[in-house]
C-alpha positions as CSV (number, residue, x, y, z in Angstrom):
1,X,1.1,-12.8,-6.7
2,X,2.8,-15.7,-5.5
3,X,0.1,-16.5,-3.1
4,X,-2.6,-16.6,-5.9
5,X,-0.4,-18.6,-8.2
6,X,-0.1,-21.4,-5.3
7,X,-3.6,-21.5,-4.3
8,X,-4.5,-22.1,-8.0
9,X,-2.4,-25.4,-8.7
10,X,-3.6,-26.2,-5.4
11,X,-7.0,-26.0,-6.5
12,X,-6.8,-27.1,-10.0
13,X,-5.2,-30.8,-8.9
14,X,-8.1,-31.3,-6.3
15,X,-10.4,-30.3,-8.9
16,X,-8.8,-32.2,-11.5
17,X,-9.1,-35.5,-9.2
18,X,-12.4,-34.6,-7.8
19,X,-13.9,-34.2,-11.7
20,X,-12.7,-37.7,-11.9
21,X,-14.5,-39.2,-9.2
22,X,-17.7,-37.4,-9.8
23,X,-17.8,-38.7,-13.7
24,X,-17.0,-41.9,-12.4
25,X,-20.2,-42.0,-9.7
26,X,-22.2,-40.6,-12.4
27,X,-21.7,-42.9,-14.5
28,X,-22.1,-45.9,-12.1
29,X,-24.9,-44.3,-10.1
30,X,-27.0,-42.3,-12.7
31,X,-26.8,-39.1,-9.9
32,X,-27.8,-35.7,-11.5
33,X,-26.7,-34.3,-8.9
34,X,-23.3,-35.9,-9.1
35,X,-23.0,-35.5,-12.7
36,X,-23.5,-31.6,-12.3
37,X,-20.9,-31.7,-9.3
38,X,-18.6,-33.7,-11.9
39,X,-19.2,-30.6,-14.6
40,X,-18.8,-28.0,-12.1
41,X,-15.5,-29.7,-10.8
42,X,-14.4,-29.8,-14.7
43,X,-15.4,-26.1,-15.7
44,X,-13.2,-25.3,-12.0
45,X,-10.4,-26.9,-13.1
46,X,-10.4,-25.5,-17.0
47,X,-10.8,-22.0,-14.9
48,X,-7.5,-22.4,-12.8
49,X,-5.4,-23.5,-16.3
50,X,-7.4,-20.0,-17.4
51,X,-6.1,-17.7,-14.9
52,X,-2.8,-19.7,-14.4
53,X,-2.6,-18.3,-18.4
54,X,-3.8,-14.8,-17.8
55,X,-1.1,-14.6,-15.0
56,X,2.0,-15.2,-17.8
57,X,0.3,-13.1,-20.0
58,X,0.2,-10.2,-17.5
59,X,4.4,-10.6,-16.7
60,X,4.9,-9.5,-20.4
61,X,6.9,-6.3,-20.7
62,X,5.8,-3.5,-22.4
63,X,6.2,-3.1,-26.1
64,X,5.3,-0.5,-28.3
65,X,1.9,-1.3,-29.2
66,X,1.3,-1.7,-25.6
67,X,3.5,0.9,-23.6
68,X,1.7,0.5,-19.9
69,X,2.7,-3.4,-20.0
70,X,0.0,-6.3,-20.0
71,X,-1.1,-6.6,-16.6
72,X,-5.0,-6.3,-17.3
73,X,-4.7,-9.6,-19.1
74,X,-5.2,-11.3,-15.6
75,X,-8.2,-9.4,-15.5
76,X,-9.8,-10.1,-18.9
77,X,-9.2,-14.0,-17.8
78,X,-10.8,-13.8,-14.7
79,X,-13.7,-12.2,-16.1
80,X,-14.4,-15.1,-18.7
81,X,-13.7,-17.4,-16.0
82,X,-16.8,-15.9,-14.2
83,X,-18.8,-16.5,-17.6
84,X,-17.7,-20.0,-18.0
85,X,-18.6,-20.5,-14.0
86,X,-22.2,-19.0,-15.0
87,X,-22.6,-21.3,-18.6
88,X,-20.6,-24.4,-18.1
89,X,-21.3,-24.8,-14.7
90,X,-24.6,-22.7,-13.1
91,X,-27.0,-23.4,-16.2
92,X,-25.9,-26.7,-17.1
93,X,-26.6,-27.9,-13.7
94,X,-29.9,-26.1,-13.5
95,X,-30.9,-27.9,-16.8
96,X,-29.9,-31.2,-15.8
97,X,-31.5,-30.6,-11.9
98,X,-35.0,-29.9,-14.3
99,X,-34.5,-32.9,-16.6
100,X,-34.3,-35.4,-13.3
101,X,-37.3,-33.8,-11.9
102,X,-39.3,-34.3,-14.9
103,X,-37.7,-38.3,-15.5
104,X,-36.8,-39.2,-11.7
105,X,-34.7,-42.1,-11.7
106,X,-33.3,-43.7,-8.2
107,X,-29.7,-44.2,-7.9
108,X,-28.6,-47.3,-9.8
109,X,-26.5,-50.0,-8.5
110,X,-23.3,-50.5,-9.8
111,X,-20.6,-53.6,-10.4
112,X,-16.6,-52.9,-10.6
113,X,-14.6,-55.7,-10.8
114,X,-17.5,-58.5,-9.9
115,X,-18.3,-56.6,-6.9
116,X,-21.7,-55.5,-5.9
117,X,-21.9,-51.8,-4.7
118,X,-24.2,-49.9,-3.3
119,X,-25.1,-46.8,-5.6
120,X,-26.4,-44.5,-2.4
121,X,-22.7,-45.8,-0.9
122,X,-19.9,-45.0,-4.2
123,X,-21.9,-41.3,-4.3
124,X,-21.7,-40.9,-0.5
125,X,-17.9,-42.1,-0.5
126,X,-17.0,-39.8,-3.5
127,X,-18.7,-36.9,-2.4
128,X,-17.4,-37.5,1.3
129,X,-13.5,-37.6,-0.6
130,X,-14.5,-34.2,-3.0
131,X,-15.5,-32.6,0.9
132,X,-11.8,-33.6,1.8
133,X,-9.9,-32.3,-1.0
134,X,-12.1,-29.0,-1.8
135,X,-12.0,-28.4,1.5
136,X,-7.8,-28.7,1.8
137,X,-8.0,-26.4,-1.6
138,X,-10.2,-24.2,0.6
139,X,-8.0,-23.6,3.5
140,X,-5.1,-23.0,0.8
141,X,-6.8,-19.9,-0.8
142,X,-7.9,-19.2,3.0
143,X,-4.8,-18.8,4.1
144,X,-3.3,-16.6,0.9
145,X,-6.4,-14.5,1.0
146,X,-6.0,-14.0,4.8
147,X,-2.8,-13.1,4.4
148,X,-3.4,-10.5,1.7
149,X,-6.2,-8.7,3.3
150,X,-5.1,-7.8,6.9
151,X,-7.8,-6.3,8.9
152,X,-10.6,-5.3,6.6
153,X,-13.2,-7.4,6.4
154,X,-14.0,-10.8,3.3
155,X,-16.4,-8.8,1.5
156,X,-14.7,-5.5,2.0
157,X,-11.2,-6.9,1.1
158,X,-12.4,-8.4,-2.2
159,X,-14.3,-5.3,-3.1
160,X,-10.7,-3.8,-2.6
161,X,-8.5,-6.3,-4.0
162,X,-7.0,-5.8,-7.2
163,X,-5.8,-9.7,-7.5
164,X,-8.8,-11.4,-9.1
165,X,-7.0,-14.8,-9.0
166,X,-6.8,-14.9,-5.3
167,X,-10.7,-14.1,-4.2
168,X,-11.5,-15.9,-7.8
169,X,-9.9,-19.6,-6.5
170,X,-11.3,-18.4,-2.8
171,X,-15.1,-17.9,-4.2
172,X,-14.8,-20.6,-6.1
173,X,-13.7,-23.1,-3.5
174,X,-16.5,-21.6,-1.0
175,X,-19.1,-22.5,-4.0
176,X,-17.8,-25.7,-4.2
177,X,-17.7,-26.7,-0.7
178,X,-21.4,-25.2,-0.3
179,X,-22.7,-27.2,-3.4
180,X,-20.8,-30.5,-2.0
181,X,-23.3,-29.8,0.7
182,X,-26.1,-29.4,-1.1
183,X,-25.4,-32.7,-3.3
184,X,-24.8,-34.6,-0.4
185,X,-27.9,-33.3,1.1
186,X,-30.4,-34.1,-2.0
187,X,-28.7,-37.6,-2.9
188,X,-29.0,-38.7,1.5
189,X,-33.0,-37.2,1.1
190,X,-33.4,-39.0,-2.5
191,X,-32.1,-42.4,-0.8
192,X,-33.9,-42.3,2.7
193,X,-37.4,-40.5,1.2
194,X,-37.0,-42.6,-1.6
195,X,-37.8,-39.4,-3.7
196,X,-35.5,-39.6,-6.5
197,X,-36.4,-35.9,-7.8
198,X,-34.9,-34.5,-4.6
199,X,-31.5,-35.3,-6.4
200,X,-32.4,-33.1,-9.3
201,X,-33.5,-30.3,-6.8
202,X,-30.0,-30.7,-5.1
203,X,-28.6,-30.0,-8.5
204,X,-30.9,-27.1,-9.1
205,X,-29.6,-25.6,-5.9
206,X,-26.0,-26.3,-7.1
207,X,-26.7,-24.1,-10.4
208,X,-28.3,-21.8,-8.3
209,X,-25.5,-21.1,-5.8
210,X,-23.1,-21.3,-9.2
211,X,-24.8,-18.8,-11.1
212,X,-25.0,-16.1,-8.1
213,X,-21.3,-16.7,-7.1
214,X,-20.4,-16.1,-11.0
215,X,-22.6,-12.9,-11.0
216,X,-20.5,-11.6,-8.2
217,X,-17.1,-12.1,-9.6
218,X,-18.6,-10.7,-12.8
219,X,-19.4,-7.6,-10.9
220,X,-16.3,-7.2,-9.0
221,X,-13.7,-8.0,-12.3
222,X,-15.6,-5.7,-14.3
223,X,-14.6,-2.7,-12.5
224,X,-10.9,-3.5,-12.7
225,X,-11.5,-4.5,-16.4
226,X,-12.3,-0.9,-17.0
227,X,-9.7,0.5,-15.0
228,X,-10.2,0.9,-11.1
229,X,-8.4,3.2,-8.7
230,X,-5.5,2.6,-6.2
231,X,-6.8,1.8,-2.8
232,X,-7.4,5.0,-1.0
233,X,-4.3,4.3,1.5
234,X,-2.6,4.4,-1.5
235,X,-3.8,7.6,-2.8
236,X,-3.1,9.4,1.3
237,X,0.4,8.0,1.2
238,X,1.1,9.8,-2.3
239,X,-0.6,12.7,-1.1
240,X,1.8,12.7,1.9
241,X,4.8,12.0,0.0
242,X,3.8,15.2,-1.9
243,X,3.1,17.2,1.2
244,X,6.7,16.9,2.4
245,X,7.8,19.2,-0.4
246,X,7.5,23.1,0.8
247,X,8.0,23.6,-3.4
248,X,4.5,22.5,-3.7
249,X,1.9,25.1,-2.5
250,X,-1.0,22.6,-3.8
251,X,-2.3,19.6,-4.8
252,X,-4.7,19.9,-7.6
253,X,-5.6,16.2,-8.6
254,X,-4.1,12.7,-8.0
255,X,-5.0,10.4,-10.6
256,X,-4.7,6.4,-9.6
257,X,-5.1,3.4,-12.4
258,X,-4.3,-0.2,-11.5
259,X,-3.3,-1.8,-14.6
260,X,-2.5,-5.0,-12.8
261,X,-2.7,-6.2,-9.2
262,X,1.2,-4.9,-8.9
263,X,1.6,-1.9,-11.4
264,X,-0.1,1.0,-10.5
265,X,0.0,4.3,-12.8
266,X,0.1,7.7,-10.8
267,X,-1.0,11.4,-12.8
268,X,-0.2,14.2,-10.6
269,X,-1.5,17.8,-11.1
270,X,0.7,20.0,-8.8
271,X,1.0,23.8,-8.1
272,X,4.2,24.9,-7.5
273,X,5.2,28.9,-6.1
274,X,6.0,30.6,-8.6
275,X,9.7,31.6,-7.7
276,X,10.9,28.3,-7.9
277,X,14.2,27.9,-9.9
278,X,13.3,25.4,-13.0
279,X,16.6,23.3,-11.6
280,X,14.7,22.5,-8.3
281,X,11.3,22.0,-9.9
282,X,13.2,18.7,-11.6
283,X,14.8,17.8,-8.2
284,X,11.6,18.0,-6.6
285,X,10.0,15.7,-9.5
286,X,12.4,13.1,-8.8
287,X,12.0,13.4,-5.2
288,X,9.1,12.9,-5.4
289,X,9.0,9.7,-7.6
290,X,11.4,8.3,-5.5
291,X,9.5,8.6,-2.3
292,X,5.9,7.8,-4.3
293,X,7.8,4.2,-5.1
294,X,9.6,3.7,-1.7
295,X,5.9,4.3,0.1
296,X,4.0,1.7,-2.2
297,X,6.1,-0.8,-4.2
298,X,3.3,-1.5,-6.7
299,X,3.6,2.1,-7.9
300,X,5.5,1.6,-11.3
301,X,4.9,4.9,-12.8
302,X,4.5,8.7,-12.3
303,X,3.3,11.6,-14.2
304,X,3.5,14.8,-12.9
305,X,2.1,17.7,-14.2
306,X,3.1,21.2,-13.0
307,X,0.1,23.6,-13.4
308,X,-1.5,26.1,-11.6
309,X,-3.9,26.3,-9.6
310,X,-6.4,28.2,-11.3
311,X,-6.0,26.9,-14.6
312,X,-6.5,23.4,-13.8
313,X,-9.5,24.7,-12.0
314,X,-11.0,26.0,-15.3
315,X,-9.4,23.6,-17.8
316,X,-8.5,20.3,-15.7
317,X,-5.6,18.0,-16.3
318,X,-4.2,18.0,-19.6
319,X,-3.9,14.8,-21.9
320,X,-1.7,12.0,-20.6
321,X,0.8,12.8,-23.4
322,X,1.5,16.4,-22.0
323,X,1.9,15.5,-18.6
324,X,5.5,15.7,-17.7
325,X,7.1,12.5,-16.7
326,X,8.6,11.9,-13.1
């Protein structure tokens, strides 16, 4: 997860300085649009601290009251940062984008340090710096996300990720670049039309593009909030691994859990022949952990349970306390 953990400081200082910049043009320019850029920026850069968190909490070992480790706390965290994404940044610039519509006010000139600036100017100029850094932050989690998903395509490889950090900060970034555009957009159009509401419609169209992006990452760290399986390539290279062993006459069930981006949990249901000494049925167990962990490294545990056929057919796997460990 090193990639993740460096796009996210590189994401939380542009945000931090861009949150900055954006308060400061609000409050010199009276721009809706800017001040719900300046929130979003903020709520960003409390996300990042967020996940940076859920990422210690996930290295934790295991303990007694929670044997299989902590590793789904990265995934609780990215899941609030989604709601925080859809509250502190979506409906808060939705409700401000309204507000300006209703009371439209043009962009206010502004005076810093007995100079005259142009409000239209300091918004363009801080928004033309936010494009600069979010887009650096951008090719950051570009470039780690690229990295992690090979050949497959975006949408496919976040659908299969199981780091929510990495496509969190890469959604994120995307958002923020798009709703850059859109301010910039509705504060050029509220200056040239001289339609000052235009600005709270840019801001509208921020919440908008804020509250579908946090819908989606809701979506996708749900299902590894509940538990999602290993990626099938996974699951065909442990099914391999267990088809090198002439001890094993078949494979009743494979069982895959994530319980963090890097610790996956394996149950096995195997039928072995019948005249099989009890000495090699334990040498073939720890063959096959061995080779199970050598294929995929993120494999940190392995269950096997020897059953037959037949009666796993009418019964199933037995409870994860029964299974014999590899």
């Amino acid at each position: 997860m090193a990639e993740s953990t460096g796009a996210i400081y590189t994401a939380a200082g542009a945000n931090l300085a861009i949150a900055a910049a954006k308060f400061v043009g609000a409050f010199l320019t009276g721009s809706t649009a800017m001040l719900a850029e300046g929130a979003h920026s903020l709520v960003d850069t409390a996300n990042q601290i967020l996940l940076l968190f859920g990422l210690k909490r996930a290295k934790k070992p295991a303990d007694a009251k929670h044997p299989f480790g902590y590793g789904r706390e990265v995934y609780f965290y990215a899941f609030i940062v989604a709601l925080f994404i859809f509250l502190g940044g979506g409906i808060f610039a939705i409700y401000e984008g309204a507000h300006k519509i209703e009371h439209p006010e043009p962009a206010a000139d502004a005076t810093l340090f007995g100079f005259h600036l142009s409000g239209f100017w300091v918004n363009v100029s801080i928004l033309g710096f936010a494009i600069l850094a979010e887009g650096y932050s951008c090719l950051v989690a570009l470039r780690a996300f690229w990295a992690e998903k090979g050949e497959r395509g975006a949408i496919t490889a976040i659908q299969r990720s199981k780091d929510p950090a990495l496509y969190t900060i890469l959604v994120e970034d995307v958002a923020a670049l798009i709703g850059l555009v859109i301010a910039m957009a509705g504060v050029t159009a509220a200056h040239v039309l001289d339609q000052p509401a235009l600005d709270g419609w840019a801001s509208i169209g921020i919440g908008l593009v804020l509250v579908g992006m946090s819908i989606f990452l809701m979506i996708e760290t749900h299902g590894l909030l509940i538990g999602e399986a290993a990626d099938p390539e996974v699951v065909r290279a442990i099914q391999a691994a267990v088809g090198e062993e002439r001890a094993v006459q078949h494979v009743n069930e494979v069982l895959t859990q994530h319980l963090g981006p890097s610790d996956i949990l394996v149950n096995l249901s195997l039928d072995f022949a019948d005249d099989i000494p009890a000495g090699e049925v334990e040498r073939t167990v720890a063959r096959l952990e061995r080779r199970i962990k050598a294929k995929n490294r993120t494999v940190t545990r392995v269950f096997i349970e020897i059953q037959a056929r037949s009666a796993h057919a009418a019964g199933g796997m037995t409870s994860p306390g029964s299974a014999v460990p590899a």
